[in-house]
N, C-alpha and C positions, 0 to 999 in steps of 0.2 A: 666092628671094634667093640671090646667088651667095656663095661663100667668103669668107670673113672673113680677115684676117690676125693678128687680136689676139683672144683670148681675159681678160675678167676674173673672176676668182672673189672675193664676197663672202662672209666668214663668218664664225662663231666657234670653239670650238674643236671639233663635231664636223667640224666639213671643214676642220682647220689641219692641216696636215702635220708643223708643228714639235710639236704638242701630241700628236698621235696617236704620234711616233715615242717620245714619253715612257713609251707604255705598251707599246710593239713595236716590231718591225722593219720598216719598211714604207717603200717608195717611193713617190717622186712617180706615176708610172705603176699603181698600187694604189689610189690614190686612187678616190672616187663617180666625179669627175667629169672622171676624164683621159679617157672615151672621147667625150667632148663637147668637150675643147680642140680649136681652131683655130688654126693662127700658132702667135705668141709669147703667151706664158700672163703673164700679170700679176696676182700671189696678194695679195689685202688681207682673207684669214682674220686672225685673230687673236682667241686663247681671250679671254671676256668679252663679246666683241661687241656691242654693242647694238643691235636691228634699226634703230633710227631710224641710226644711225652709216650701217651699212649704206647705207640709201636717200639718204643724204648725201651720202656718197662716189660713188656710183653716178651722180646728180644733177650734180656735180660732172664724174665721166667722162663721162657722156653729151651734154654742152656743150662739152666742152674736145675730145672725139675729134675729130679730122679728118677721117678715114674710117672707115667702119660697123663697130662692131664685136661682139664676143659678149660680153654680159652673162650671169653667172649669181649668180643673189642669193639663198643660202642660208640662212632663216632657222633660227635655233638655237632658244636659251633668248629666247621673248619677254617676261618681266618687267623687264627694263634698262631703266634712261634712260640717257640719254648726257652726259660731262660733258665740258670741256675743260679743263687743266690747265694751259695755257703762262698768262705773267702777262696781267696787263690791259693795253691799251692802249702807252703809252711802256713798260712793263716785258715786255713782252713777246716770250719769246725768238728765237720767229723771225720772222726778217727775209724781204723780200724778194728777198733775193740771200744766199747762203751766202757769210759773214767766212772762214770757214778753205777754201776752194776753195785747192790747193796753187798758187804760186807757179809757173810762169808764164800759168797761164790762166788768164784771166778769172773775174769771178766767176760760180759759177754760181746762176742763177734758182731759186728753191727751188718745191718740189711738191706735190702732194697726199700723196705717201708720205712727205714731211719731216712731215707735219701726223701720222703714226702715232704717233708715240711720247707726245702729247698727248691724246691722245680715249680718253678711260675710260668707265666705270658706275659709276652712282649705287646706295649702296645701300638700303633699304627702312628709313625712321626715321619716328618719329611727325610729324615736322615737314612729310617730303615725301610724306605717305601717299597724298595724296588726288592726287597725280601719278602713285602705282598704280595708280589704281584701274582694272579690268579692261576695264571698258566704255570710258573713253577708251584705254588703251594699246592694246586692237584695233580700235579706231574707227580713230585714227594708223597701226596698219597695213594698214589696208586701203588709207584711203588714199595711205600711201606708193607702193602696190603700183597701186593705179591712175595716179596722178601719172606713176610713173617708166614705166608703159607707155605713155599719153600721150608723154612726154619720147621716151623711144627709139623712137617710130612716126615723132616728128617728123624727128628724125633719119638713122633707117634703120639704128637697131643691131638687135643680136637679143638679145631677153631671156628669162629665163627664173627664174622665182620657184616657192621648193618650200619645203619643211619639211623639218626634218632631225629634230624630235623631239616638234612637238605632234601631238595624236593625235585622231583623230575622237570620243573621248568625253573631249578637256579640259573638265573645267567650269565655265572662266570666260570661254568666250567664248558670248556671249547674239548671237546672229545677227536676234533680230528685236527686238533695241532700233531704237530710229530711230536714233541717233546710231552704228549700227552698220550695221543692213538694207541701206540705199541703196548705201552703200562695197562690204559684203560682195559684195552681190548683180551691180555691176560688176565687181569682181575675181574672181568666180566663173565669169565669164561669158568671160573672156580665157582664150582658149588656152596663153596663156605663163603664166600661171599655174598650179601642181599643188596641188592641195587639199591637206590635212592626215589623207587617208585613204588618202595616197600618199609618206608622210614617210619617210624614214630607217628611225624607232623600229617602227612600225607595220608596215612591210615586214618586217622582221627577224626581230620578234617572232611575223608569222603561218609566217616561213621556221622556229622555233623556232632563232636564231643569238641567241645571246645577248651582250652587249655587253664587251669588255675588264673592265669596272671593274662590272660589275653585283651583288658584293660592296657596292659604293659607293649607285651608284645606279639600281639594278634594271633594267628595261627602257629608262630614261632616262641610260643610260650612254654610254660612246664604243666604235665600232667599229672592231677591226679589219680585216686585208685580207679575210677572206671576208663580212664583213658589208659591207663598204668592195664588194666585188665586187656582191652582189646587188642592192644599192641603186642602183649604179651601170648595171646590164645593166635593173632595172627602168622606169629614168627614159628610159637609151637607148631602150625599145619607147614609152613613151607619146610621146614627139618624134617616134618616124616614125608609129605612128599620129593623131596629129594633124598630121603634116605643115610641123610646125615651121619647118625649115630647109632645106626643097628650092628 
């Protein structure tokens, strides 16, 4: 597959740039995943993240693109749901054409990235417990992650789905429930997919780099640039050894 001109990055806040710069100094080019941008880089990280948001957005770009482009879908912290916050129906805020477009242009079309500042997480109450519960929330991820490779094959994007922080011994994901098995074991099976024994957390932790905030949250914390490096140089070898993107 030939060069792309657009690059999109999916996330939360271990691959937000604005989040990371809160705990260091660090540039866009220090980032995992700048030695994989293509083109023009189009960033919809954002600390919180929910994966389903994620494969939403992604679903979204991969229909709307006009020509092929690079997808990368970095899953964070997967216990979120995702909520939406603008009002209901007649009350709600946006519209399909932006009211304040300055005076003399036209109005402008509003976007997927107008839809940001609306899409939150839900958090964990007795009421929506049983929408945690672990076997459907990775059941959903798998198969978002199947779906959207589907989607982008149809298409002719280039995807790429990894883990930034679940680790090959989480203990809530059960791989041979049924409502899990079938999903996992297609998703496993995609090249553009990188298992959870190839994550962020995982890499770092056998590199012994240990995380920014790891006072906070141990091995499950945010990296900076040299963690932010290795992660990045590791992911670049498994693409050309699978052959990703030639």
């Amino acid at each position: 597959m030939g060069l792309t001109e657009k690059t999109i990055i999916y996330g939360d806040s271990f691959s937000s740039l604005d989040y990371i710069r809160t705990l260091c100094d660090i540039h866009r080019g220090q980032m995992w995943y700048a030695p994989l941008v293509c083109g023009e880089l189009t960033d919809r990280t954002r600390a919180g993240k929910s994966p389903f948001t994620m494969f939403l957005q992604a679903t979204h770009d991969a229909i709307t693109e006009a020509s092929p482009v690079r997808m990368i879908v970095a899953l964070g912290a997967c216990h979120r749901l995702p909520t939406y916050t603008d009002g209901w129906y007649g009350e709600e805020q946006l519209k399909p054409v932006d009211p304040n477009t300055p005076l003399p242009d036209p109005a402008r079309p509003t976007t997927l990235s107008d839809c940001e500042k609306y899409l939150d997480r839900a958090s964990m109450t007795k009421d929506n417990l049983p929408q945690f519960h672990p076997t459907l929330m990775w059941a959903m991820i798998y198969k978002g992650i199947v779906d959207l490779g589907l989607r982008c094959a149809e298409h002719g994007h280039q995807l790429l789905v990894l883990h930034m922080n679940t680790t090959p011994t989480t203990p809530w994901i059960n791989k041979t429930h049924h409502l899990i098995a079938p999903l996992c074991q297609r998703a496993e099976s995609m090249q553009n997919y990188i298992m959870e024994v190839d994550s962020c957390c995982h890499i770092c932790q056998q590199s012994d780099v240990r995380p920014l905030d790891y006072d906070s949250y141990n091995w499950q914390g945010h990296h900076g640039p040299e963690g932010q490096a290795i992660f990045g140089k590791h992911i670049k070898k498994l693409i050309a050894q699978r052959q990703l993107w030639n």
